[in-house]
N, C-alpha and C positions, 0 to 999 in steps of 0.2 A: 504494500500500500504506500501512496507519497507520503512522507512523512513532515507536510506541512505543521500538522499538530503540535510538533515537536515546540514551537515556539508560543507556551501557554502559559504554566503559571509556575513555580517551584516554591517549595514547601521548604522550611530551614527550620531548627531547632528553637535557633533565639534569635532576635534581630541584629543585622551585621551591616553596618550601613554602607562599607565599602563593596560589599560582594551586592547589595541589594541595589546601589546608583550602578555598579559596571550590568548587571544581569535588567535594570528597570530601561538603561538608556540603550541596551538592545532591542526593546521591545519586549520583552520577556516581562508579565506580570507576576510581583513577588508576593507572596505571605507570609510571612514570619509567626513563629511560635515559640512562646517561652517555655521551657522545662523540657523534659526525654519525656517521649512516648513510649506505648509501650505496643506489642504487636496491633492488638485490635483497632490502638487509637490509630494508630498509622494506616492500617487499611483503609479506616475510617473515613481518612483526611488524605487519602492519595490518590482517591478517584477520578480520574480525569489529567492526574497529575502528571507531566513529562519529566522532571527536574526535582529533585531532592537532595537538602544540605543540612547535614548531622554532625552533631559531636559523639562525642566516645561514649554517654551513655542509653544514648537512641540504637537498638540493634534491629539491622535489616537483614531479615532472617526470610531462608527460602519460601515460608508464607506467607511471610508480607509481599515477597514480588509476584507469585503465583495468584496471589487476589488484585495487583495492580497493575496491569498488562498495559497501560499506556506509560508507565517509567522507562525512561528509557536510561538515564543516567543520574547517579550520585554520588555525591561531591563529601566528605570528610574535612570536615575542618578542623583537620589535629594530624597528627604526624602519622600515626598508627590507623591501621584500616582492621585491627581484628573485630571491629562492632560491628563489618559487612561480611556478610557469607559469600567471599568474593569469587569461589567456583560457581555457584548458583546465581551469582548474576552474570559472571560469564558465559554461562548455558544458556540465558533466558537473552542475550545482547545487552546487558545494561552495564553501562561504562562506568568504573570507577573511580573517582581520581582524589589525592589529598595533596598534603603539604608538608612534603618532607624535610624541608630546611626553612621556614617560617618560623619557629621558635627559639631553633635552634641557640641562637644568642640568646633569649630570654633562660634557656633554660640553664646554660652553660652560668650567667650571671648568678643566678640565684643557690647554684651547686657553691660555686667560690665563698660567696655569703656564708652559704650555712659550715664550710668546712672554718673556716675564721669565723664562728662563732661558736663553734663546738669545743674548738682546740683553745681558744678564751674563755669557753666554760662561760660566756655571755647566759644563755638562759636560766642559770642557777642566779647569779649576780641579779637579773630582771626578775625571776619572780623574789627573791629576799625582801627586794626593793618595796615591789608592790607588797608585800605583807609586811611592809614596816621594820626592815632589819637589815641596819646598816653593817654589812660583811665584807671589808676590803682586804684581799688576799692577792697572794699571786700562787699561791698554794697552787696546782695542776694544771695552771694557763700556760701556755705556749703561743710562738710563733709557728707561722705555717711553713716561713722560711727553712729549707734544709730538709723538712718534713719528705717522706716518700709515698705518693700517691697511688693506688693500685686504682687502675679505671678498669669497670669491667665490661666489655662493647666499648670497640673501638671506630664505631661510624661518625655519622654526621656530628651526632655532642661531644661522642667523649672521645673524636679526634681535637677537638674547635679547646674542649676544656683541658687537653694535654697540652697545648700551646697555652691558652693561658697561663695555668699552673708551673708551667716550669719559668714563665717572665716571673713570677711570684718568685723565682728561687726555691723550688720544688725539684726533687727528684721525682719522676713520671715512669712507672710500668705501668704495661698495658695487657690483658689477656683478651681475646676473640677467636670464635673457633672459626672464623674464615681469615684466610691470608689477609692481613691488612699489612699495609706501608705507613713503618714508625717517623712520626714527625718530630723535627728536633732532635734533638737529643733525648727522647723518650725507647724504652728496653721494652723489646714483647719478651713477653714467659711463656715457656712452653706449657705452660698449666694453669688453671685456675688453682689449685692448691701451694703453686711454688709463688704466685701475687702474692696471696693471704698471708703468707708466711713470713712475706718482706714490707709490707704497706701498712703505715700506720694509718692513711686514711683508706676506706672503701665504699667506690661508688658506683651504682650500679647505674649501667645506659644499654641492657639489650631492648629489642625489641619483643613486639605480644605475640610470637608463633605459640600455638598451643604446647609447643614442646618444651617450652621454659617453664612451662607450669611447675611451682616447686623445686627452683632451680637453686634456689639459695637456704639450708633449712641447719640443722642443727649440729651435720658435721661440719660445713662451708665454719658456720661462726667458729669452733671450737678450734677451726684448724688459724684461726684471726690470731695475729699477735693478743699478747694481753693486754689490755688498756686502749686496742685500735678503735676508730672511728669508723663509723657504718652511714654511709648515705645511697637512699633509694628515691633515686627518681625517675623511674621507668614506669615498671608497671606491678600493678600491685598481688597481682594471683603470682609472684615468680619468688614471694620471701615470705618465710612460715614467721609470722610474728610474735606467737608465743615461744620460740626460739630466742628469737632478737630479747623478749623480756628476759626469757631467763639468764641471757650473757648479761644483758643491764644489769639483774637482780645480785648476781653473783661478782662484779664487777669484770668480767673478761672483757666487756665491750665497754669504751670510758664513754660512751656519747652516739646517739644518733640521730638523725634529721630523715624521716618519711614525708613522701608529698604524695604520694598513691598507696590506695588500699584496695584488699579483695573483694569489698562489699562496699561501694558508696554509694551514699545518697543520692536521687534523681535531681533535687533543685535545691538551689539555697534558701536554707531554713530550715532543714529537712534535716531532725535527729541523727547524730553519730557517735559509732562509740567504737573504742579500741584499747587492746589489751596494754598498748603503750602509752594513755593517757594521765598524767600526774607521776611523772615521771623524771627524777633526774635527768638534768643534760640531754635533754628530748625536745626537738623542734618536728611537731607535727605540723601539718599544711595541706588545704585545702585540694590536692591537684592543681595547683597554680603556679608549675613550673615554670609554661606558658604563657601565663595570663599574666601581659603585659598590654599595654594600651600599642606599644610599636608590633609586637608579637601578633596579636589579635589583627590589625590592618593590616599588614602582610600576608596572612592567610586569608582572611577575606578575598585579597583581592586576587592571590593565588590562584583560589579555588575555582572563584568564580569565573574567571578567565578561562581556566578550563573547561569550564561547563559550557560556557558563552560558544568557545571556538567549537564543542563538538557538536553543539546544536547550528549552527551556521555553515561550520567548513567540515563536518564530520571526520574532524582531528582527533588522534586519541594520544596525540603527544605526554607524552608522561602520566598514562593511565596505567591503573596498579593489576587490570586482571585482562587487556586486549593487545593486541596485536599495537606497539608504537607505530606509529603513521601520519606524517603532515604532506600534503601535497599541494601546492602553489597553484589557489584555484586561476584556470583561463580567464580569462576576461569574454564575458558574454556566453560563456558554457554554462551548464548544468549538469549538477552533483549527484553520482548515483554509490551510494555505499553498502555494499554486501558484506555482513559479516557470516562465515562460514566453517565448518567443520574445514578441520586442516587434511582434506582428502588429496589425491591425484585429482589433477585433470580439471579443477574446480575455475580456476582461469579460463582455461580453453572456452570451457562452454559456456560461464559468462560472455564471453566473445565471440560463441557464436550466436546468442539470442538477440546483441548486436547488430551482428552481423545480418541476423536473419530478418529484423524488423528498421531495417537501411538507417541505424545509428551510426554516426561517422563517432571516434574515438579522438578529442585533443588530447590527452595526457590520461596518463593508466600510474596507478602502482599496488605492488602487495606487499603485506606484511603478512608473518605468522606467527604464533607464538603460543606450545604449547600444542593445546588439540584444534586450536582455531586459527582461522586465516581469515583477513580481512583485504578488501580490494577496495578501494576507492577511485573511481572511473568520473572525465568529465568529458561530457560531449557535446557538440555541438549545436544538437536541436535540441528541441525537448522528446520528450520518451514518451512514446503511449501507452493507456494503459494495458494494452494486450502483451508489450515486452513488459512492463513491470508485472503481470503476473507471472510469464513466462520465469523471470527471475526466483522470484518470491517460490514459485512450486520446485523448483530445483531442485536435488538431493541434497541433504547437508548447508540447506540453507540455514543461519539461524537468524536475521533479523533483514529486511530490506530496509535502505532510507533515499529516498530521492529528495535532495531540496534543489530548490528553483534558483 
């Protein structure tokens, strides 16, 4: 079918006014909603909808797109995409995309923060305060200078935060189980056990594959120098936290700073509770690694860009589950996008319903990736609709899009 519809309304979690002026001044009508839905509201409120934009506690789950068959894509506004069941919308054609380095500096910032205030032992000093007890010590305060860092994931943050840390005057190891290239003067370990062993600080920056589940629990701490520093700002189902207390309790672990947890609240206001709470040398935080005023407009506009170009030029440039693909629309052509089962032969014979319905061909290209292949064709007339169903019935078709 043409996929004029495509250009209708998108649904967002909260209002974002940078993604809503690039996505309004396309023509694209926005509605915004405060808080995470939950499956039903989402069906609910997707009907009709082409465009959908979520944070990490909104989950788009293979139900919800099996009841919204006009979605064609959505947008993540956060770094991590585990809130999208991203094979199932690769099945169904719905494009993915986030914002993999929009934060990134907020998040690096606020790690640096909380390690220089842990290793000052700042939050014992501010709550004294606040209950009226003036306690001036230098008792277990340190510099961070000289200190050695163990970063654990060494991509986007916690390459960006091994360069900071070492201008601090930091010694910097790194552990990651994929090949990464050490920046600086920073040392990979060949193990997450031989980090812990040497790092008086540790900070976690993997990302949310289901495989990390439980990746950090009660021998990881034991194996921590004594007196080390524990900072988590990834993701919260990857660190058993009645662990983390009992190093606290016992004092193996001199301090930690959590900003993700296994169970959070859907909106602010919204009760929370954690076994780390009233706790020595404990800086807990809202998920707000991110949540910066420049962080948050960067993704914004990130996203929405993305979304913008795959409704207009059927772009999936930097999409997290299709086939990457930009192609330099003609001038005065018309846009035909097949996404398809990555079979033999699947070009050819788009080429010849072409061929067969006297479309002349400006500019072709494919991409593949995976089980799927995707072709984006511009041509010179427009297409009837007897080739677009010719298309559309194909083998191993998964979604047609014709824009004008």
């Amino acid at each position: 079918m043409r996929d004029d519809s495509a250009r209708a309304r998108t649904a967002t979690r909260e209002p974002r006014p940078q993604a809503t002026q690039i996505l309004e001044a396309a023509g694209i009508a926005v509605e915004n909603h405060v808080g995470a839905m939950d499956e039903d509201e989402l069906i609910a409120e997707l009907q009709g909808v082409q465009l959908l934009g979520i944070r990490s506690k909104t989950q788009l789950t293979e139900r919800v797109m099996a009841a919204c068959p006009d979605l064609i894509a959505v947008g993540a506004f956060s770094i991590g995409t585990n809130q999208i069941d991203l094979a199932a919308a690769a099945r169904r054609g719905i494009a993915a995309f986030n914002a993999p380095f929009s934060n990134t500096r907020s998040v690096v910032e606020m790690a640096v923060s909380e390690m220089i205030s842990l290793t000052r032992r700042l939050p014992d000093h501010n709550r004294n305060l606040h209950n009226g007890v003036w306690s001036k010590s230098a008792a277990g305060a340190h510099e961070i200078r000289g200190r050695t860092l163990g970063i654990v994931g060494y991509g986007n943050i916690g390459s960006q935060l091994s360069v900071i840390a070492e201008a601090l005057g930091m010694n910097v190891i790194f552990y990651d189980s994929a090949e990464k290239l050490a920046l600086g003067n920073a040392t990979r370990m060949s193990s997450l056990e031989a980090l812990l062993a040497q790092a008086d600080i540790v900070t976690l920056h993997v990302d949310g594959r289901s495989g990390n589940s439980g990746f950090f629990g009660r021998e990881q701490f034991a194996a921590m120098k004594q007196g080390a520093l524990f900072l988590n700002l990834s993701r919260g189902f990857i660190v058993d936290l009645e662990a983390l207390k009992a190093g606290l309790e016992n004092g193996s672990i001199g301090g930690a700073a959590v900003d993700v947890f296994p169970d959070e609240p859907k909106k602010t206001g919204d009760p929370f509770s954690s076994p780390l709470q009233n706790m020595p040398n404990v800086i807990l935080t809202p998920h707000i690694g991110g949540s910066t005023e420049e962080a948050q407009r960067d993704i914004g506009i990130f996203v929405a860009t993305r979304l913008r170009d795959y409704v207009f030029h059927a772009s999936t440039s930097l999409s997290v589950n299709l086939p990457n693909l930009s192609l330099d629309q003609v001038q005065g052509s018309h846009r035909v996008a097949h996404l398809h089962e990555n079979i033999p032969g699947v070009l050819a014979a788009v080429n010849q319903v072409f061929a067969a319905h006297n479309v002349n061909i400006d500019a072709q290209l494919l991409g593949t990736r995976g089980e799927l292949g995707y072709v984006v064709t511009d041509v010179a007339a427009g297409i009837d609709d007897d080739a677009v169903a010719a298309l559309s019935s194909m083998p191993g078709t998964v979604r047609l899009r014709v824009l004008s």
